[in-house]
C-alpha positions as CSV (number, residue, x, y, z in Angstrom):
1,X,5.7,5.0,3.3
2,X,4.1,4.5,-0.1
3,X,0.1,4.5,1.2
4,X,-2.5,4.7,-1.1
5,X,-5.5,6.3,0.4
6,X,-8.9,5.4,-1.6
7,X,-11.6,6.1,0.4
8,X,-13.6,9.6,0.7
9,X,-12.9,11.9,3.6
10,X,-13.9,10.5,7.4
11,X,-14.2,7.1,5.6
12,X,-10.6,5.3,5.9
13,X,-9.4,3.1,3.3
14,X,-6.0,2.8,2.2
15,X,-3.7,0.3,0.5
16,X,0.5,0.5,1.9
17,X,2.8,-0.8,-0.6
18,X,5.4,-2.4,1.7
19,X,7.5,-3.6,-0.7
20,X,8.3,-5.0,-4.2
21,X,11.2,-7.0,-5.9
22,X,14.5,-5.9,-4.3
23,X,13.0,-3.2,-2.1
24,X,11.9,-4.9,1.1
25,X,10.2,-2.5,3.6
26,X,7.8,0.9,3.4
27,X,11.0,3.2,4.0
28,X,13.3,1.5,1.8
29,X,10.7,1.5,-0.9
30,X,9.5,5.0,-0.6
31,X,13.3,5.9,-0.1
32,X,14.0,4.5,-3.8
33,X,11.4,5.3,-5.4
34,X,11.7,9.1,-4.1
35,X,8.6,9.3,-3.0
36,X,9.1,12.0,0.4
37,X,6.7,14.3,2.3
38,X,6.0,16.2,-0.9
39,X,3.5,13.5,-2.2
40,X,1.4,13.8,0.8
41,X,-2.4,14.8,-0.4
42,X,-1.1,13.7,-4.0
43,X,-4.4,13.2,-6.2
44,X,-4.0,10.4,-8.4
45,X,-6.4,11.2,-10.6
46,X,-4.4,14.1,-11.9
47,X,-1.2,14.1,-10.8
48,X,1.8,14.4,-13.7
49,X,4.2,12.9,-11.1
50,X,2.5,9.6,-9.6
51,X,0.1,7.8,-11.1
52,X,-0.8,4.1,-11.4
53,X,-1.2,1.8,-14.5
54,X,-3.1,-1.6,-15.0
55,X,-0.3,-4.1,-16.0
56,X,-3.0,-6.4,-17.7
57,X,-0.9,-9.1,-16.5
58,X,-2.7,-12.0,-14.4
59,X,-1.3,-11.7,-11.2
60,X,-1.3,-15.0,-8.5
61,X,-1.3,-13.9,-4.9
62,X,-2.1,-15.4,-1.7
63,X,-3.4,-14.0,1.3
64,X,-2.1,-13.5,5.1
65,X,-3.0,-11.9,8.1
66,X,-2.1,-8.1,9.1
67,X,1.1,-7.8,10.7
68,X,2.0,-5.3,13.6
69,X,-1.3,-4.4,14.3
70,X,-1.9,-6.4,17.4
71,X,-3.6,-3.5,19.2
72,X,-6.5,-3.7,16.8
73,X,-7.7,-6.8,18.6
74,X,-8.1,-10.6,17.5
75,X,-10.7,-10.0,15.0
76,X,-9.1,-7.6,12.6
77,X,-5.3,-8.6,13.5
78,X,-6.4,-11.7,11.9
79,X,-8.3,-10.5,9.0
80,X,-6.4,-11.7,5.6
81,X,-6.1,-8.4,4.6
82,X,-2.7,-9.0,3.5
83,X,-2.3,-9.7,-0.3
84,X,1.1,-11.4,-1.3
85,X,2.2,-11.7,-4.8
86,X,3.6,-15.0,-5.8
């Protein structure tokens, strides 16, 4: 999976990149990308082999509820925490 983690220790926040254009799924993305185990603990802020860039492109997205996370509950299954480029 390509997971982004951006929170400080014992406080969890994370973003997971499940897909983009043509690669449809965590695995298959990670999988083309070559991103493997050997990224885990990566620190963006100075790593020479991951990093990420602003795009300064305006970017329309829409918003949807979390998917397979039914276990969490009603209240944050349903959160729109999902963010959908259009």
């Amino acid at each position: 999976m390509l997971n982004f983690v951006t929170g400080e220790k014992d406080n969890p926040q994370a973003v997971l990149i499940r897909g983009i254009e043509n690669f449809k799924g965590p695995g298959i993305l990670s999988r083309e990308l070559k991103v493997n185990n050997s990224f885990y603990g990566e620190d963006l802020n100075n790593s020479n082999r991951i990093w990420i860039e602003n795009s300064h492109k305006k970017n329309d997205f829409y918003t949807a509820s979390r998917v397979g996370i039914d276990y969490a509950g009603d209240k944050w299954k349903n959160k729109p925490w999902r963010f959908i480029l259009m």
